[in-house]
C-alpha positions in Angstrom: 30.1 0.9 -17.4 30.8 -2.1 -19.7 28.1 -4.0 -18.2 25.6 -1.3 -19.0 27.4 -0.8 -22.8 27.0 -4.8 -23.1 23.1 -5.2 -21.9 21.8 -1.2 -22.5 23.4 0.5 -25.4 21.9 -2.0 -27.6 18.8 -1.1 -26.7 19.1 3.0 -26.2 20.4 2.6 -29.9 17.4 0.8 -31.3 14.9 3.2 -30.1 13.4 6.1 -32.3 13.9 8.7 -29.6 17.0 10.6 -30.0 18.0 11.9 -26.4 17.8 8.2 -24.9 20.3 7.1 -28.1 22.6 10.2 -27.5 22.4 9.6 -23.9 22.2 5.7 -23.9 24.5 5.5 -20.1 21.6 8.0 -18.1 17.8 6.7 -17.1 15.3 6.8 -19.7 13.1 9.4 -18.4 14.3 12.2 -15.8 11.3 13.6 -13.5 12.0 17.6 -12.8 8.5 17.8 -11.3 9.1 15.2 -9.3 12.4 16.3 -8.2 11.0 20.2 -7.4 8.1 18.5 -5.2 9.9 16.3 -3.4 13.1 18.6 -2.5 12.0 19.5 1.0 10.9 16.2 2.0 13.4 13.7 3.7 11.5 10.9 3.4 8.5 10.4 0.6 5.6 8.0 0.5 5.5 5.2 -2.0 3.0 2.8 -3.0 3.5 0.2 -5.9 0.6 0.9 -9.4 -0.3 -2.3 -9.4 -0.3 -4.7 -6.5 -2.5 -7.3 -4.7 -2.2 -5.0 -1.6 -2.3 -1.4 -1.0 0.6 -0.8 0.8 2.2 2.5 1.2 6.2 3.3 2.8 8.3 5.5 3.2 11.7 5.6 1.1 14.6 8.6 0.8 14.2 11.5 -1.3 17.3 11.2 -3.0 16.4 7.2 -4.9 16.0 6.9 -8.7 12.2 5.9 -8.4 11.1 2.8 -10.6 7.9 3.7 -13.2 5.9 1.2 -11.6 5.8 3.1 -8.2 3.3 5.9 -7.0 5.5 8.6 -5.5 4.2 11.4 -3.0 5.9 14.2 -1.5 4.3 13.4 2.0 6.5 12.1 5.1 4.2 12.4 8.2 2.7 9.7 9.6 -0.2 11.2 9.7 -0.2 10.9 5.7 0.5 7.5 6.1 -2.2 6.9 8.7 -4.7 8.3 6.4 -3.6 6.2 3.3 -2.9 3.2 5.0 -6.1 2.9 6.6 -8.7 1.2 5.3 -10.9 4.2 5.0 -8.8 5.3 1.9 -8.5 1.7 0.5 -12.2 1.0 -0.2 -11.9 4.5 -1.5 -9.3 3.8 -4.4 -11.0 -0.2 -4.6 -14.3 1.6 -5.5 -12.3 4.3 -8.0 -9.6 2.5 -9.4 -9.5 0.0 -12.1 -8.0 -3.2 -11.6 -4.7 -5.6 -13.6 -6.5 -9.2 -13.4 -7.6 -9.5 -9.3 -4.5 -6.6 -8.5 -5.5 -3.0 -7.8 -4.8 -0.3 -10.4 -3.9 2.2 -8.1 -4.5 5.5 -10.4 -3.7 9.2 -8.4 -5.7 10.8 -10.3 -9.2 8.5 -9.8 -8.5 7.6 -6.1 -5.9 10.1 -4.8 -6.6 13.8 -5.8 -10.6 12.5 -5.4 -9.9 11.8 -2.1 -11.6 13.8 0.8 -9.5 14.0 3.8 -10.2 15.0 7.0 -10.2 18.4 8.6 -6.9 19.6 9.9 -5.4 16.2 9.3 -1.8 17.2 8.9 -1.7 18.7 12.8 -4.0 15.6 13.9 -1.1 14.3 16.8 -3.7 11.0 16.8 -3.4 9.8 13.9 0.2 11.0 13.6 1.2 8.4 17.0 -0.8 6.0 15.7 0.9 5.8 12.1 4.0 5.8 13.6 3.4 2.9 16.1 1.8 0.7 12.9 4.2 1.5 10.9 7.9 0.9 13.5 6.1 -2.5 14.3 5.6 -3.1 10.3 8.7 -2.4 9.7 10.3 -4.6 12.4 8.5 -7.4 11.9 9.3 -7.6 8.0 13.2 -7.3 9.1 12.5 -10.1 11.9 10.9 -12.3 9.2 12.9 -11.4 6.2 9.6 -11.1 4.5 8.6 -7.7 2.3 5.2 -6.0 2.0 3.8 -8.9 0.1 4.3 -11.9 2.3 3.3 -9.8 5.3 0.2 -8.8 4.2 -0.7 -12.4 2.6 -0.3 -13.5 6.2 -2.6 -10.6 7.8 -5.1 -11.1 5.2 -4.7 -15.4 5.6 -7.8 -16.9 8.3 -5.3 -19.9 9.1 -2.9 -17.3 10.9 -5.0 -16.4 13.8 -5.0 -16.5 17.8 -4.4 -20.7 18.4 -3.0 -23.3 16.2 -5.6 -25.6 16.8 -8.1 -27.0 13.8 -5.2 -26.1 11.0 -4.5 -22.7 12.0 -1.1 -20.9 12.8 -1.0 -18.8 15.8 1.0 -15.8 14.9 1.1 -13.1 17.8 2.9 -10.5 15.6 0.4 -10.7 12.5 -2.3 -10.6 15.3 -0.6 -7.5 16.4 -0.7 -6.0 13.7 -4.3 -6.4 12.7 -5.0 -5.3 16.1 -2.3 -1.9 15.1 -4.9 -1.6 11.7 -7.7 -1.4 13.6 -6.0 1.2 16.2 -5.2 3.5 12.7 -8.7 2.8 11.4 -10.3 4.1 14.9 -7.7 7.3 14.4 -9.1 7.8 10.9 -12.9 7.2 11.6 -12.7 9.8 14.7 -10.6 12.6 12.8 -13.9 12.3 10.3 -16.4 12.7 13.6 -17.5 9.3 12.6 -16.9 8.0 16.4 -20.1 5.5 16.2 -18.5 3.4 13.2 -17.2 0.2 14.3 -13.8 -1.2 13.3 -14.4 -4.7 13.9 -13.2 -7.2 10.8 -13.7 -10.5 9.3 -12.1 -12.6 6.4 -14.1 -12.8 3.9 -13.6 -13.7 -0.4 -13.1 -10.7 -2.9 -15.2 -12.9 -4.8 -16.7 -16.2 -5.1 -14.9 -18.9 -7.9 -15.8 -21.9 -8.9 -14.5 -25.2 -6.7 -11.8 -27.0 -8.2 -10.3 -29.5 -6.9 -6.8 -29.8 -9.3 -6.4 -25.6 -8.2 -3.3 -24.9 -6.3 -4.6 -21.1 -5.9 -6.0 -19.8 -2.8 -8.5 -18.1 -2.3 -8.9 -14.5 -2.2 -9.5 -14.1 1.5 -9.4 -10.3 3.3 -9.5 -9.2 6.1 -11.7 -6.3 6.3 -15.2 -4.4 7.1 -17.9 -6.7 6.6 -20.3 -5.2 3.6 -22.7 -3.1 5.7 -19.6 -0.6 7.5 -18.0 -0.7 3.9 -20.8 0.6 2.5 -21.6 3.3 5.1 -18.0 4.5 5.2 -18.1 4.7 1.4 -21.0 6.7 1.3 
């Protein structure tokens, strides 16, 4: 408590809204909606507003959520199939807004929009194969001491592939997991009846920049759909 008096109070007492000065010690903002929703779930599915990635997971009910994060009151994998997959992402790419080259992920452009599949929450599919993407996710971030982030710069990097020969890094358990993706995207594609849709990816840029030599920053390679499946899907 005299931590928070030292480096809060200060603060609650400069601003021009009342309850936060009478109340300096509690969170700025309480969430009742959120709270009602949620109340049944034991777990709930997050995904951060703004992120290079679109990476959802799963997190307790009972955590005091930070403003930056997306909450839903989901915690099937089968939800998380569905979102994770990269069905919805060029979904919320194409309807969200963007913070510099980061996606604005916005719920009500990409999320609500969104057309799922028939009778997706009883799919047992995509359900088994959320759960083995996400158990292998989450072990090999614990292995590596790595969060979302660095996990998914290496899945989306072309030097981490299948030999280490020519510059590249082999990595078996990134190549696993790409291979885990593609699994979850065939789950998706199928519970849509779109069974003739390949799931085959390549690296390729966001976007093209200008060469220059001095720049440290690399380049915005992903791994995903080449233009034509994007397209199709999207449609």
């Amino acid at each position: 408590m005299k931590i928070v008096e030292e480096k809060v109070k200060p603060q609650r007492l400069a601003q021009k809204r009342e309850i936060r000065a009478r109340y300096w010690w509690r969170f700025g903002e309480t969430t009742p909606a959120l709270f009602r929703a949620i109340a049944q779930c034991d777990l709930v599915l997050v995904c951060c507003i703004i992120g290079k990635h679109l990476s959802f997971a799963f997190l307790p009910n009972k955590m005091v959520y930070s403003h930056k994060l997306n909450v839903f009151a989901f915690d099937t994998y089968s939800t998380f199939c569905i979102l994770q997959s990269r069905i919805h992402e060029i979904w919320a790419r194409f309807f969200s807004s963007t913070m510099k080259d980061d996606l604005n992920y916005s719920p009500s452009d990409c999320f609500e929009t969104f057309p799922f599949p028939e009778n997706w929450e009883t799919n047992p599919t995509l359900e088994t194969a959320g759960k083995e993407y996400y158990e292998f996710r989450a072990d090999l971030m614990v292995r590596n001491n790595q969060g979302l982030t660095d996990t998914y710069n290496r899945f989306h990097d072309p030097d981490v592939g299948a030999s280490a020969t020519s510059g590249t890094v082999r990595d078996s358990d990134i190549l696993k997991l790409r291979e885990l993706h593609a699994k979850m995207d065939r789950a998706v594609l199928d519970a849509y009846g779109w069974t003739d849709i390949p799931t085959d990816c390549e690296f390729l840029l966001d976007y093209e920049e200008e060469e220059d030599e001095n720049s440290r920053r690399k380049k915005p390679w992903r791994y995903r759909w080449p233009e034509e499946i994007h397209d199709e899907v999207l449609a």
